[in-house]
PyMOL Python script that loads the backbone (N, CA, C, O; Angstrom):
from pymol import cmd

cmd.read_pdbstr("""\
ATOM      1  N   UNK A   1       8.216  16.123 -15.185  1.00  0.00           N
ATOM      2  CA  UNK A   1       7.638  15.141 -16.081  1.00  0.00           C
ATOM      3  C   UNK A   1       6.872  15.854 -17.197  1.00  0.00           C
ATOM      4  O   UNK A   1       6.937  15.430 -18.351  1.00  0.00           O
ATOM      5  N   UNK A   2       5.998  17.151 -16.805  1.00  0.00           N
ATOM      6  CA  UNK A   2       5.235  17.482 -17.889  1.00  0.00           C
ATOM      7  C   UNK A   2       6.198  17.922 -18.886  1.00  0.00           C
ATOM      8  O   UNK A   2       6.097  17.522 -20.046  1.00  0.00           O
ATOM      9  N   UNK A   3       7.276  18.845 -18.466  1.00  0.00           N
ATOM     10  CA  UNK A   3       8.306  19.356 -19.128  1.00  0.00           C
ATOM     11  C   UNK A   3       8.481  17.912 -20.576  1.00  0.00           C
ATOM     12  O   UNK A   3       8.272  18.024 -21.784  1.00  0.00           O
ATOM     13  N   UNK A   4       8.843  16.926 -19.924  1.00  0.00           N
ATOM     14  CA  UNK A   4      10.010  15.426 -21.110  1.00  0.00           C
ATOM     15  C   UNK A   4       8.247  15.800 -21.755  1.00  0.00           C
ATOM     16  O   UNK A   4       8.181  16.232 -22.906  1.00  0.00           O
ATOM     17  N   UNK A   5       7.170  15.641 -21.106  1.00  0.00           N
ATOM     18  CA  UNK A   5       6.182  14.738 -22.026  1.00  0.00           C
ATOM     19  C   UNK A   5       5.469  16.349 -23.297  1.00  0.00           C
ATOM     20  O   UNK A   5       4.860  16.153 -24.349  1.00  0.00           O
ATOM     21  N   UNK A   6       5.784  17.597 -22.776  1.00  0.00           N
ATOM     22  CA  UNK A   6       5.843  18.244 -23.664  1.00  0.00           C
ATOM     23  C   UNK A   6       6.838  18.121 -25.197  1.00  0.00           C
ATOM     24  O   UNK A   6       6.547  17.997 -26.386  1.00  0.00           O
ATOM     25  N   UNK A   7       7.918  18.214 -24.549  1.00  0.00           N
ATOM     26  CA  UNK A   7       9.437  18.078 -25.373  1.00  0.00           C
ATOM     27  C   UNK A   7       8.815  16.724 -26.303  1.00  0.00           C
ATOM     28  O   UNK A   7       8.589  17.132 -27.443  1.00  0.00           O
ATOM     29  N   UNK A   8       8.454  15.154 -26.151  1.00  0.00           N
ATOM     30  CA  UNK A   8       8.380  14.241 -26.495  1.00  0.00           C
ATOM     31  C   UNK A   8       6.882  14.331 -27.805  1.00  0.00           C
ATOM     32  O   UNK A   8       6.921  13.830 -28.929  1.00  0.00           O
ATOM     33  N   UNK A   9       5.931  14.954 -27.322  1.00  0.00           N
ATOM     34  CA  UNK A   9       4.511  15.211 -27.644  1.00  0.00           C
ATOM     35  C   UNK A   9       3.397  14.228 -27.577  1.00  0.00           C
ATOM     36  O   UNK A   9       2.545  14.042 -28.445  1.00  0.00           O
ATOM     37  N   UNK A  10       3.519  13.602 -26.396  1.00  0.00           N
ATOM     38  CA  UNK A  10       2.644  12.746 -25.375  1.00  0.00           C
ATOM     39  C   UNK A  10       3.143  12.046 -24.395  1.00  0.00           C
ATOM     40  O   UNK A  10       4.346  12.102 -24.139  1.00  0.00           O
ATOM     41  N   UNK A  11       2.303  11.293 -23.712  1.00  0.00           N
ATOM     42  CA  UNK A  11       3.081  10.844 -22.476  1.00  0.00           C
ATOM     43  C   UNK A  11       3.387   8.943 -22.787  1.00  0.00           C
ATOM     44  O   UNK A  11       4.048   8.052 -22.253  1.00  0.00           O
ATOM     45  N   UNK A  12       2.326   9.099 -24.121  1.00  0.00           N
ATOM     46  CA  UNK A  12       2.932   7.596 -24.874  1.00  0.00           C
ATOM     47  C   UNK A  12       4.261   7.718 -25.423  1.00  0.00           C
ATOM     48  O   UNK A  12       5.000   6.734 -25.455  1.00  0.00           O
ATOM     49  N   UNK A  13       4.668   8.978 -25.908  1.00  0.00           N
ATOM     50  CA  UNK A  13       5.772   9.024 -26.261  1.00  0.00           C
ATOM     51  C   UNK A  13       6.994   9.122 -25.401  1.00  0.00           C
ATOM     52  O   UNK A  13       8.059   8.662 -25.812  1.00  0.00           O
ATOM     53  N   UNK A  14       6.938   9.460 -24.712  1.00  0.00           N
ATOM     54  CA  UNK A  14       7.990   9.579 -23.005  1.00  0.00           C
ATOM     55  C   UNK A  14       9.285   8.141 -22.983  1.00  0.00           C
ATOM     56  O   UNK A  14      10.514   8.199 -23.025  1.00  0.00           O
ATOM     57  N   UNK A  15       8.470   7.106 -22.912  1.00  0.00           N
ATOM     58  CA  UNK A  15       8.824   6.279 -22.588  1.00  0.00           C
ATOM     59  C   UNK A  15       8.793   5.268 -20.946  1.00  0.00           C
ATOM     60  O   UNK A  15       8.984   4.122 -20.540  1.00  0.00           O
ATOM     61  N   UNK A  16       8.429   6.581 -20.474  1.00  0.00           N
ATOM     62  CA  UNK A  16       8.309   5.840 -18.900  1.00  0.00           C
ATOM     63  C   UNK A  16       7.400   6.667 -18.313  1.00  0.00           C
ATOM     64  O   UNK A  16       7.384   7.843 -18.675  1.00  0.00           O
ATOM     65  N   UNK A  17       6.388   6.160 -17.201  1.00  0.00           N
ATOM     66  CA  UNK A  17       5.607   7.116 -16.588  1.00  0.00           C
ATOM     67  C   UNK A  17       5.981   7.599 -15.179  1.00  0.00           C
ATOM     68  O   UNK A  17       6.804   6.857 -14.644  1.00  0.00           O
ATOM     69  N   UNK A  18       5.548   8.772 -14.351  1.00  0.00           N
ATOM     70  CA  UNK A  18       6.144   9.182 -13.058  1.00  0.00           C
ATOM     71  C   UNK A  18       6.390   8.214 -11.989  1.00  0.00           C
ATOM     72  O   UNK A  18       7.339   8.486 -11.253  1.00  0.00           O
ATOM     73  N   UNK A  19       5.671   7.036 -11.724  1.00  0.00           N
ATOM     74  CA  UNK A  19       5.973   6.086 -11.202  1.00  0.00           C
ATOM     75  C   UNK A  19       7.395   5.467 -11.167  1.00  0.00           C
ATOM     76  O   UNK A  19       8.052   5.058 -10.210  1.00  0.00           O
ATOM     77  N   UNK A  20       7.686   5.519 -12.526  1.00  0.00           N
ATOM     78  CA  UNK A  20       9.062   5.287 -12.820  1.00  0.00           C
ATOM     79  C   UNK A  20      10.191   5.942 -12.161  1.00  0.00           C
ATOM     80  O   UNK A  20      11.017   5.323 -11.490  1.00  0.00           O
ATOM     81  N   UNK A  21      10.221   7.674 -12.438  1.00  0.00           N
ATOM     82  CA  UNK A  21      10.910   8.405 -11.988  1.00  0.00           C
ATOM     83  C   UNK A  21      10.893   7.869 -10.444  1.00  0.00           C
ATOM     84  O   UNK A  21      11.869   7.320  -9.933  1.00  0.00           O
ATOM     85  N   UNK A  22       9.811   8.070  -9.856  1.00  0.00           N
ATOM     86  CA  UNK A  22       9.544   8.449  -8.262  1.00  0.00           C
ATOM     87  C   UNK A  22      10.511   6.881  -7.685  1.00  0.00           C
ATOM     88  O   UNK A  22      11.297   6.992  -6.744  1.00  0.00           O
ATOM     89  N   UNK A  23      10.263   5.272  -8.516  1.00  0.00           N
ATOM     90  CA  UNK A  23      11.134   4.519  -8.074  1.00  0.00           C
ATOM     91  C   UNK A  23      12.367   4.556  -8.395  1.00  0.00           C
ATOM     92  O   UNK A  23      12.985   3.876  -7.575  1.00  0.00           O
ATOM     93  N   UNK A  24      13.055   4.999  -9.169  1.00  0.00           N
ATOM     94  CA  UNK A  24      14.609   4.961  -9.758  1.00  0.00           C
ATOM     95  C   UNK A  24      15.136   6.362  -8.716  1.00  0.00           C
ATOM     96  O   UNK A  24      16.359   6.364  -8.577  1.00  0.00           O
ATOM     97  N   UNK A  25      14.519   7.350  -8.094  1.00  0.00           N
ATOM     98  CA  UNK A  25      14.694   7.743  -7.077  1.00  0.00           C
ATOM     99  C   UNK A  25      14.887   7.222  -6.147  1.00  0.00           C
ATOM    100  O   UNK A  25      16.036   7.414  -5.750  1.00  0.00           O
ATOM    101  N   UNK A  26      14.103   6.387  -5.317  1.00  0.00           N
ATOM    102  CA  UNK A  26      14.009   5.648  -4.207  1.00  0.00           C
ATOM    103  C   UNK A  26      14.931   4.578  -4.087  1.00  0.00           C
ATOM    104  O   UNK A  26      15.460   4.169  -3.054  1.00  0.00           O
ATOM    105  N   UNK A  27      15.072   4.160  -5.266  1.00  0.00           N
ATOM    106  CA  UNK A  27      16.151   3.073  -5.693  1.00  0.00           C
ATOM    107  C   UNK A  27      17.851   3.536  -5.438  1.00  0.00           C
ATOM    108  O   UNK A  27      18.607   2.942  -4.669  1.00  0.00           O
ATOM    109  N   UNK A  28      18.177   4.594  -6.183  1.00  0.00           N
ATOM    110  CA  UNK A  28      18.823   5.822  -6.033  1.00  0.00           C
ATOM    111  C   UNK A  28      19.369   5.713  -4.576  1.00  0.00           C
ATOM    112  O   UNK A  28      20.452   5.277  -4.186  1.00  0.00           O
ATOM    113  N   UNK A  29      17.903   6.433  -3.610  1.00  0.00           N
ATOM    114  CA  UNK A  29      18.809   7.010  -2.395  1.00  0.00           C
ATOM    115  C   UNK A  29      18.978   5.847  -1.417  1.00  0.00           C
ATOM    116  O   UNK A  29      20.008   5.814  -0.743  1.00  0.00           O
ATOM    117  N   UNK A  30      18.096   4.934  -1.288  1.00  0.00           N
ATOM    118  CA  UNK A  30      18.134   3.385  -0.311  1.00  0.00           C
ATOM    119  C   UNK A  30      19.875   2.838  -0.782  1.00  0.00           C
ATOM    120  O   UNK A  30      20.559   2.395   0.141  1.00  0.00           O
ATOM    121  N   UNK A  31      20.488   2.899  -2.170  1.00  0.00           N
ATOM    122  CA  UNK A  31      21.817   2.531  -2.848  1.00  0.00           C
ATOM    123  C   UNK A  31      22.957   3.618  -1.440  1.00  0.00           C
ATOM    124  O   UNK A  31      24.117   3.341  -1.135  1.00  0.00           O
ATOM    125  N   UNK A  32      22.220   4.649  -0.936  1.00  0.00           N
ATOM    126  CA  UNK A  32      23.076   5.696  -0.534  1.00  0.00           C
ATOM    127  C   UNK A  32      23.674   5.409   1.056  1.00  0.00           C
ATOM    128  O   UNK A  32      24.741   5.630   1.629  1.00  0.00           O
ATOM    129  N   UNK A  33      22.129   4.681   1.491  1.00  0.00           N
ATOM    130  CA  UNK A  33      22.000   4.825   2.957  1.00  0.00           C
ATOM    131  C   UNK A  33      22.815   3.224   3.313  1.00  0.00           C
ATOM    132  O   UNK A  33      22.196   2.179   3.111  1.00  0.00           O
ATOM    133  N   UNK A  34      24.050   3.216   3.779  1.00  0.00           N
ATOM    134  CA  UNK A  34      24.732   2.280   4.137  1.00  0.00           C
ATOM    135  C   UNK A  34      24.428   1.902   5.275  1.00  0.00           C
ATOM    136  O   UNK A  34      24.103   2.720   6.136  1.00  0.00           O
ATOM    137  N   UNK A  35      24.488   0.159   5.584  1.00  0.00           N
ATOM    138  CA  UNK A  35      23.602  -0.853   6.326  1.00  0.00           C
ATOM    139  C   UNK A  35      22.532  -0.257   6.878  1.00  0.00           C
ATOM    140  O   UNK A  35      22.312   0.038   8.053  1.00  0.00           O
ATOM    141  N   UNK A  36      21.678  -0.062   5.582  1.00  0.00           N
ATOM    142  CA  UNK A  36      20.701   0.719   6.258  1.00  0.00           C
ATOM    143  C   UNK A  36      19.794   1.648   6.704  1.00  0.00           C
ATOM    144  O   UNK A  36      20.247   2.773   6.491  1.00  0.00           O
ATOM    145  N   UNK A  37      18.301   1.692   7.428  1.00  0.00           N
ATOM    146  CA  UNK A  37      17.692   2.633   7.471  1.00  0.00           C
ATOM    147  C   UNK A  37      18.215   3.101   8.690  1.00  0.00           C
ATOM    148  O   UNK A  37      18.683   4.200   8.984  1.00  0.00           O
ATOM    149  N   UNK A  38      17.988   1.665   9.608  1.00  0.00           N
ATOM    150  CA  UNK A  38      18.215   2.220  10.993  1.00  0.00           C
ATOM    151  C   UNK A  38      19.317   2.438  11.306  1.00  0.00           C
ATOM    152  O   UNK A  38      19.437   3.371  12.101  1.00  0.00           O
ATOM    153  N   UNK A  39      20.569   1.748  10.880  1.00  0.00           N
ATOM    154  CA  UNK A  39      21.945   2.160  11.149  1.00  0.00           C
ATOM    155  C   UNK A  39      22.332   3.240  10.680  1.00  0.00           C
ATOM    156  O   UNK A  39      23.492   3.616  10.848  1.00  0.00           O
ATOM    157  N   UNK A  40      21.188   4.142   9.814  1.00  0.00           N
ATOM    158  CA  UNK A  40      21.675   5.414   9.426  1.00  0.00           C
ATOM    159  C   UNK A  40      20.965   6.480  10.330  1.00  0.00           C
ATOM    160  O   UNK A  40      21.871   7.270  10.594  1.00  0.00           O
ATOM    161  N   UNK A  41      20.427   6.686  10.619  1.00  0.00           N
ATOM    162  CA  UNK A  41      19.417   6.787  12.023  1.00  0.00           C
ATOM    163  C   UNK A  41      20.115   6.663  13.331  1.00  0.00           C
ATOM    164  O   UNK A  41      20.472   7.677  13.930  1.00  0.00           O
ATOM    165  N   UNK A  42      20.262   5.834  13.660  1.00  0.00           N
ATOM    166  CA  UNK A  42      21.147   5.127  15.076  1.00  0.00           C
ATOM    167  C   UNK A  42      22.454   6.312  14.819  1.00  0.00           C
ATOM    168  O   UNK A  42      22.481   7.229  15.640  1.00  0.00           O
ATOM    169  N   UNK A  43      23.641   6.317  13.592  1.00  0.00           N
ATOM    170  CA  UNK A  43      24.379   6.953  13.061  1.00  0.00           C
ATOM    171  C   UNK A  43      24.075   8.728  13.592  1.00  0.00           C
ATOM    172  O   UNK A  43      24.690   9.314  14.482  1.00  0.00           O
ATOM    173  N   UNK A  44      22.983   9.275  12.757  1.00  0.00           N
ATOM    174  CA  UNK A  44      22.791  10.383  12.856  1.00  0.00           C
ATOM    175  C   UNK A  44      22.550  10.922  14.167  1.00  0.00           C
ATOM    176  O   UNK A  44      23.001  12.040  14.416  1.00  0.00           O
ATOM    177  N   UNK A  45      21.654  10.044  15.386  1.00  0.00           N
ATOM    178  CA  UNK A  45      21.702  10.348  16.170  1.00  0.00           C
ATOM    179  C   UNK A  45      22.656  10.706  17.316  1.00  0.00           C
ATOM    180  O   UNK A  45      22.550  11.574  18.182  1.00  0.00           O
ATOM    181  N   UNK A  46      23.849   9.582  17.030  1.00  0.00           N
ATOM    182  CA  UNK A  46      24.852   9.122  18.254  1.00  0.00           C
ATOM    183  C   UNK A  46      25.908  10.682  17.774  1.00  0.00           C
ATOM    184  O   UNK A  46      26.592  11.320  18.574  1.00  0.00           O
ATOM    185  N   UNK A  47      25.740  11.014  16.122  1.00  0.00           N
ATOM    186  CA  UNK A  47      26.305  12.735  16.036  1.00  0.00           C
ATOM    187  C   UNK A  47      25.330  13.553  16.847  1.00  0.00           C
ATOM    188  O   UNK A  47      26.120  14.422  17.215  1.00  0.00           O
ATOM    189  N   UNK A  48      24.390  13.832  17.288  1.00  0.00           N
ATOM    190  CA  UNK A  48      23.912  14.553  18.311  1.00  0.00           C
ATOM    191  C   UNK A  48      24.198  14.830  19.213  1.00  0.00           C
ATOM    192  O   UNK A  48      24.445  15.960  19.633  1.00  0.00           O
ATOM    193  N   UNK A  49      24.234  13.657  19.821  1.00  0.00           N
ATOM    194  CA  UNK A  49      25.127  14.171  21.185  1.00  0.00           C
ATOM    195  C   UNK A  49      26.261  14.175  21.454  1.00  0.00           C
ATOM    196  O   UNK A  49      26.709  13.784  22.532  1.00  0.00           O
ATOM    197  N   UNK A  50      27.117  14.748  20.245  1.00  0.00           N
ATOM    198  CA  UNK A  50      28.543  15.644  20.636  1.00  0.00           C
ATOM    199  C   UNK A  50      27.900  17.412  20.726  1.00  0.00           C
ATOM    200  O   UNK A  50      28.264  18.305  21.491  1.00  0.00           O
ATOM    201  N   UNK A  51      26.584  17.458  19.370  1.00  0.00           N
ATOM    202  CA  UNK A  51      26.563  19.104  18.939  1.00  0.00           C
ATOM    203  C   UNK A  51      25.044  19.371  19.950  1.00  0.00           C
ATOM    204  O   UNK A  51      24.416  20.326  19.493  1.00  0.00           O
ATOM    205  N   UNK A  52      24.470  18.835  20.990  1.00  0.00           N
ATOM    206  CA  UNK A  52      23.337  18.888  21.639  1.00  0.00           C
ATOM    207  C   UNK A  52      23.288  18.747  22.766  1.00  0.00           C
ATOM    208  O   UNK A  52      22.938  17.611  23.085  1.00  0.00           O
ATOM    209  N   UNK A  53      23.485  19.399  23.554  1.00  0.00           N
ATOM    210  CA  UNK A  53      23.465  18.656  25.265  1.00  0.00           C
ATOM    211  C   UNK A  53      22.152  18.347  25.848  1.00  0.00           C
ATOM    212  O   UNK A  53      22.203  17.566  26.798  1.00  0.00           O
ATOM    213  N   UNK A  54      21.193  18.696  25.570  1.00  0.00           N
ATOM    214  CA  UNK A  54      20.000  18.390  25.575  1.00  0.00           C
ATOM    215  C   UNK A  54      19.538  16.873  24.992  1.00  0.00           C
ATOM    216  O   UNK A  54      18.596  16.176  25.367  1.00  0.00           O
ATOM    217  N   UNK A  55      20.264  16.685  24.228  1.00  0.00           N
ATOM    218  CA  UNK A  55      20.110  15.113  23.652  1.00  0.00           C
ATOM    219  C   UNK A  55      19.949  13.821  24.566  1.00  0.00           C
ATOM    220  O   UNK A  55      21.035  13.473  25.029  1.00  0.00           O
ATOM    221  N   UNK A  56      18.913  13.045  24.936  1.00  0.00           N
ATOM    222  CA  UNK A  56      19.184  11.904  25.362  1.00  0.00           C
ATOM    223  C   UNK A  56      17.887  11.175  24.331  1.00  0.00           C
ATOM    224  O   UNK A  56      16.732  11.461  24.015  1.00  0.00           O
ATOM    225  N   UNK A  57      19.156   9.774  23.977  1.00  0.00           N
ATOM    226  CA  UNK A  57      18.203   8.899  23.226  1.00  0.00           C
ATOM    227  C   UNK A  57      18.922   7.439  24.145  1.00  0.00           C
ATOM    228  O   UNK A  57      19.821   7.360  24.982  1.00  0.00           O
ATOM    229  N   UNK A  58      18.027   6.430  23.504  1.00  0.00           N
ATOM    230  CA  UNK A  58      17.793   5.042  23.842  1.00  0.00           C
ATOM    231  C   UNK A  58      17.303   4.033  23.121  1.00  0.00           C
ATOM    232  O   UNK A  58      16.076   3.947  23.165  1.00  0.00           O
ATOM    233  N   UNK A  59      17.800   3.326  22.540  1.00  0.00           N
ATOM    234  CA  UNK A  59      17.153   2.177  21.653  1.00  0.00           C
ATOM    235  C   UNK A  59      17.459   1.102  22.275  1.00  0.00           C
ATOM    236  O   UNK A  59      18.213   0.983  23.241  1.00  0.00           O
ATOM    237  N   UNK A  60      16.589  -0.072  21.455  1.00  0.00           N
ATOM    238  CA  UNK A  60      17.280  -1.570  21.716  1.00  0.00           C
ATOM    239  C   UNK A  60      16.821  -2.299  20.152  1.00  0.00           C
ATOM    240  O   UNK A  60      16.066  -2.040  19.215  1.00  0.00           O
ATOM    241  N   UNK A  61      17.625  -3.170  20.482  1.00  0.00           N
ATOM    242  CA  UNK A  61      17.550  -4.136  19.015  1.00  0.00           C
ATOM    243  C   UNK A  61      17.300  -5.921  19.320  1.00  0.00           C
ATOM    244  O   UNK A  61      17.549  -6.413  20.421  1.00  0.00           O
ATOM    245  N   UNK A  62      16.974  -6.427  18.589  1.00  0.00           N
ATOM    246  CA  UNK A  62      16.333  -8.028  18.884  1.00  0.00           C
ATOM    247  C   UNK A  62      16.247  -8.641  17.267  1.00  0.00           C
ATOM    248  O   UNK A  62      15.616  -8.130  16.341  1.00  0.00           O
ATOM    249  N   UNK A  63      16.873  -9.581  17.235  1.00  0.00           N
ATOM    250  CA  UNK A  63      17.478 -10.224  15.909  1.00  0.00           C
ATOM    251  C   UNK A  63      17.965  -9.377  14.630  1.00  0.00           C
ATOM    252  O   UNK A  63      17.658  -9.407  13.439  1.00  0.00           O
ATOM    253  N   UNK A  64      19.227  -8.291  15.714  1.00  0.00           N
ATOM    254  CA  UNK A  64      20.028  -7.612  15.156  1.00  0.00           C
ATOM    255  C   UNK A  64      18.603  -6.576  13.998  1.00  0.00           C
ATOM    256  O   UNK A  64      18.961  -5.879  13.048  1.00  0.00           O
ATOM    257  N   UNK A  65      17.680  -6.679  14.250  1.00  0.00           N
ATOM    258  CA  UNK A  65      16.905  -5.455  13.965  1.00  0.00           C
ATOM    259  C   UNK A  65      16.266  -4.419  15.043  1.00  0.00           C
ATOM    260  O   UNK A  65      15.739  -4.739  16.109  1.00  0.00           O
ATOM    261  N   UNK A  66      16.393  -3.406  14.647  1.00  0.00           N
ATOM    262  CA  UNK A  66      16.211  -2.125  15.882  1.00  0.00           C
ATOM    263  C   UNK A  66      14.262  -2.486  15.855  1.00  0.00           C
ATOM    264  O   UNK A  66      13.479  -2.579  14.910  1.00  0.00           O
ATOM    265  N   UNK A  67      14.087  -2.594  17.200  1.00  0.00           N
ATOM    266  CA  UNK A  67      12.796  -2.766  17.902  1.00  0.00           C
ATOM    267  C   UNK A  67      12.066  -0.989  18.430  1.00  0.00           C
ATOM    268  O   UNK A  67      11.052  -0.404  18.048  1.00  0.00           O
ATOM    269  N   UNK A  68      12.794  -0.725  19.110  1.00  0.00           N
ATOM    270  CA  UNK A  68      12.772   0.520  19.818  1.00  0.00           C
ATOM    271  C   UNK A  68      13.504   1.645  19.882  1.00  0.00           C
ATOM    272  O   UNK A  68      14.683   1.698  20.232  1.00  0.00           O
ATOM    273  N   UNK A  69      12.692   2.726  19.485  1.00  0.00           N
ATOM    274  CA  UNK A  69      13.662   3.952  20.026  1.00  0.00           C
ATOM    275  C   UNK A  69      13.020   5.323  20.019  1.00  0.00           C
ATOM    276  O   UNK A  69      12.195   5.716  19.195  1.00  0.00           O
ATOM    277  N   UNK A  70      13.628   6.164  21.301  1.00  0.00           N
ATOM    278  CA  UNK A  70      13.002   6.914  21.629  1.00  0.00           C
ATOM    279  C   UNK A  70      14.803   7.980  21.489  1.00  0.00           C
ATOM    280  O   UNK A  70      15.980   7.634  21.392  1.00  0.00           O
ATOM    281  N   UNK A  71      13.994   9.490  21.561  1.00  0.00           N
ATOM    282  CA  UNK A  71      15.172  10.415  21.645  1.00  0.00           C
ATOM    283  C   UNK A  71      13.964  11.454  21.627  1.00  0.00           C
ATOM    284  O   UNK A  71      12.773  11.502  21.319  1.00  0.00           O
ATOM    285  N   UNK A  72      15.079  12.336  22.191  1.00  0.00           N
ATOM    286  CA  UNK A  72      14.713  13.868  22.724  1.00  0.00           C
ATOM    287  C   UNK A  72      15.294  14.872  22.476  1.00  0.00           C
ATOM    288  O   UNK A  72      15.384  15.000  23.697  1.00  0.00           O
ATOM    289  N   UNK A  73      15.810  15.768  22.080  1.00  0.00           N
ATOM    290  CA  UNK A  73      17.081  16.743  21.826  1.00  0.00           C
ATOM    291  C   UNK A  73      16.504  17.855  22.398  1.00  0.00           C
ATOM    292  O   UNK A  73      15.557  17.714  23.171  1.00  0.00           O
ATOM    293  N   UNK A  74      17.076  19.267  22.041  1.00  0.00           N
ATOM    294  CA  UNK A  74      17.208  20.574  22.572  1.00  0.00           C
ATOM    295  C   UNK A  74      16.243  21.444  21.536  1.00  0.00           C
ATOM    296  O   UNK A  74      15.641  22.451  21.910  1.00  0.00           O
ATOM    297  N   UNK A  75      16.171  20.868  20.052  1.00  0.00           N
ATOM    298  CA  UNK A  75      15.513  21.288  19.418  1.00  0.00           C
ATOM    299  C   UNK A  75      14.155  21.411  19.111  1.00  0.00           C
ATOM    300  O   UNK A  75      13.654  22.061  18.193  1.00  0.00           O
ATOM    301  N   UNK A  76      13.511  20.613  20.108  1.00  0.00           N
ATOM    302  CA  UNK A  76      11.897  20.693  20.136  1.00  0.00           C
ATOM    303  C   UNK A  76      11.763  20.210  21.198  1.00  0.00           C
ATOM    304  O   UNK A  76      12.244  19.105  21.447  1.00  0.00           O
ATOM    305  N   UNK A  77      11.085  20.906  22.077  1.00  0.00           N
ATOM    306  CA  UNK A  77      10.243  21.778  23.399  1.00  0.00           C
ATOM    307  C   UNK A  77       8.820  21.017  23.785  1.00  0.00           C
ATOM    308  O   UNK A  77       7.770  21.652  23.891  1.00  0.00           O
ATOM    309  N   UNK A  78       8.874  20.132  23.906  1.00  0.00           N
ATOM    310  CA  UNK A  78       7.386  19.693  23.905  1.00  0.00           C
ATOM    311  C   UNK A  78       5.995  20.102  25.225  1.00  0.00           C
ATOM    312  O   UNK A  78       4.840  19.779  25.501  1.00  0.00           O
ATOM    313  N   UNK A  79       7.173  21.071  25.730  1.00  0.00           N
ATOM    314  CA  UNK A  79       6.127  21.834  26.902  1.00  0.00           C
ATOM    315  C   UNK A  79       5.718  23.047  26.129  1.00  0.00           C
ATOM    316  O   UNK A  79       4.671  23.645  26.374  1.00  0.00           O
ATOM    317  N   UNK A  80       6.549  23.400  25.202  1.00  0.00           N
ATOM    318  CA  UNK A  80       5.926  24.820  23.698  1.00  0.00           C
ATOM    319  C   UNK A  80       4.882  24.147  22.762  1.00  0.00           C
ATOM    320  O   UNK A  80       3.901  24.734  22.307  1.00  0.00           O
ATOM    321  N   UNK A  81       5.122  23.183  22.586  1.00  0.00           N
ATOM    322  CA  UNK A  81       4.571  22.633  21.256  1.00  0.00           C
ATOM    323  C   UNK A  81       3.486  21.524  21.757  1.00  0.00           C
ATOM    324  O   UNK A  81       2.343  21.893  21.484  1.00  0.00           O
ATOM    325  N   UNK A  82       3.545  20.171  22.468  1.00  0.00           N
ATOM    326  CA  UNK A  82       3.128  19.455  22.919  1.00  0.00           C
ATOM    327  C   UNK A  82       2.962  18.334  21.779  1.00  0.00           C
ATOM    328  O   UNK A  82       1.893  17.776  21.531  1.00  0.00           O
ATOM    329  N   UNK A  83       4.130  18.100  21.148  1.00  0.00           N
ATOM    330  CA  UNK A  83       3.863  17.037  20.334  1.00  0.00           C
ATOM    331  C   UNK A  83       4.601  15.753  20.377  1.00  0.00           C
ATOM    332  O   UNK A  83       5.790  15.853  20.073  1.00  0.00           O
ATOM    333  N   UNK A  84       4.233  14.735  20.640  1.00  0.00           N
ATOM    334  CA  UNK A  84       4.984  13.576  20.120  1.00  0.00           C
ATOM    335  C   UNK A  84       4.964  12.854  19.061  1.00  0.00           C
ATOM    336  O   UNK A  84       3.847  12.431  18.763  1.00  0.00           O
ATOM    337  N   UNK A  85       5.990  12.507  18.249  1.00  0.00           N
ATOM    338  CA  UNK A  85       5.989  11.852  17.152  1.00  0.00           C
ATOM    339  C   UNK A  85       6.350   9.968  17.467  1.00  0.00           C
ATOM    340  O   UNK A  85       7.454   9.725  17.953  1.00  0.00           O
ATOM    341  N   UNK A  86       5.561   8.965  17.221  1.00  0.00           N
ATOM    342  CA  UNK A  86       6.021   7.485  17.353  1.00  0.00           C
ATOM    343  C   UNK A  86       5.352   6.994  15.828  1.00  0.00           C
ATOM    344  O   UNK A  86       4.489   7.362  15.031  1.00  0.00           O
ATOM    345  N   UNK A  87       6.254   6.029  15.986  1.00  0.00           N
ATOM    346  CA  UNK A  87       6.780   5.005  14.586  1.00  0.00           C
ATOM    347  C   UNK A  87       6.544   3.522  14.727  1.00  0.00           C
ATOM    348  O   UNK A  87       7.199   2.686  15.349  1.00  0.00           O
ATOM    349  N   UNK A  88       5.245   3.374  13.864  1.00  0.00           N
ATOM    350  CA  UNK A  88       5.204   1.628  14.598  1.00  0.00           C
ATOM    351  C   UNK A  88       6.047   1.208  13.319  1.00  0.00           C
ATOM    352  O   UNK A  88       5.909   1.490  12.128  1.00  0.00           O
ATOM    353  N   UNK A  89       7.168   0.265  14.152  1.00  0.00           N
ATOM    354  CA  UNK A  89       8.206  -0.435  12.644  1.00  0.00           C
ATOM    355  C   UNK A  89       7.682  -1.654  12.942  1.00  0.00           C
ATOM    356  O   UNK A  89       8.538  -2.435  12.528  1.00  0.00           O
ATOM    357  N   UNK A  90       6.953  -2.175  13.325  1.00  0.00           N
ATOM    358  CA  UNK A  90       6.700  -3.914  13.226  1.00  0.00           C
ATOM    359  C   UNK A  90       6.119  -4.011  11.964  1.00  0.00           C
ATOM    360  O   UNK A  90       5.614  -3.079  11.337  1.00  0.00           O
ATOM    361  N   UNK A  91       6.216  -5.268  11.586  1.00  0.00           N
ATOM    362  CA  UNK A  91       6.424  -5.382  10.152  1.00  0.00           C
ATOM    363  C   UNK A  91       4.820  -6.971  10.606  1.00  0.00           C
ATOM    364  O   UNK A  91       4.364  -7.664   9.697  1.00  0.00           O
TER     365      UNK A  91
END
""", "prot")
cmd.dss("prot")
cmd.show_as("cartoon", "prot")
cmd.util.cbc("prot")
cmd.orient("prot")
């Protein structure tokens, strides 16, 4: 951004402010992710466990929106690390 608002010679002159950028991004990649956050998610995961044997996940869904889900893979150790990550999606 500083780069256009140099080139332009203010940020009145620009035409749009970073806000802008940061949504026509977001706009952008949500256009990318087909049916979806969670069906892209649900997606990425169910490829896991062909390349992970360590993988076990579990969800459930309730008016065809995903409620729950938990997963585990091979790639993080939580007896090394001790971390859990949870996601409140209730809206």
């Amino acid at each position: 951004m500083d780069y256009m608002v140099s080139q332009k010679g203010g940020y009145n002159k620009v035409g749009f402010s970073s806000k802008d950028i940061y949504n026509n991004i977001s706009r952008t990649r949500r256009g990318k992710v087909k049916y979806g956050d969670a069906f892209a998610t649900l997606a990425y995961l169910l490829s896991k466990t062909v390349s992970d044997l360590l993988f076990l996940g579990k969800f459930s869904s309730k008016d065809s929106k995903l409620e729950n889900l938990m997963w585990s893979d091979g790639a993080i150790d939580y007896e090394c690390f001790g971390d859990v990550m949870a996601f409140d999606t209730k809206v």
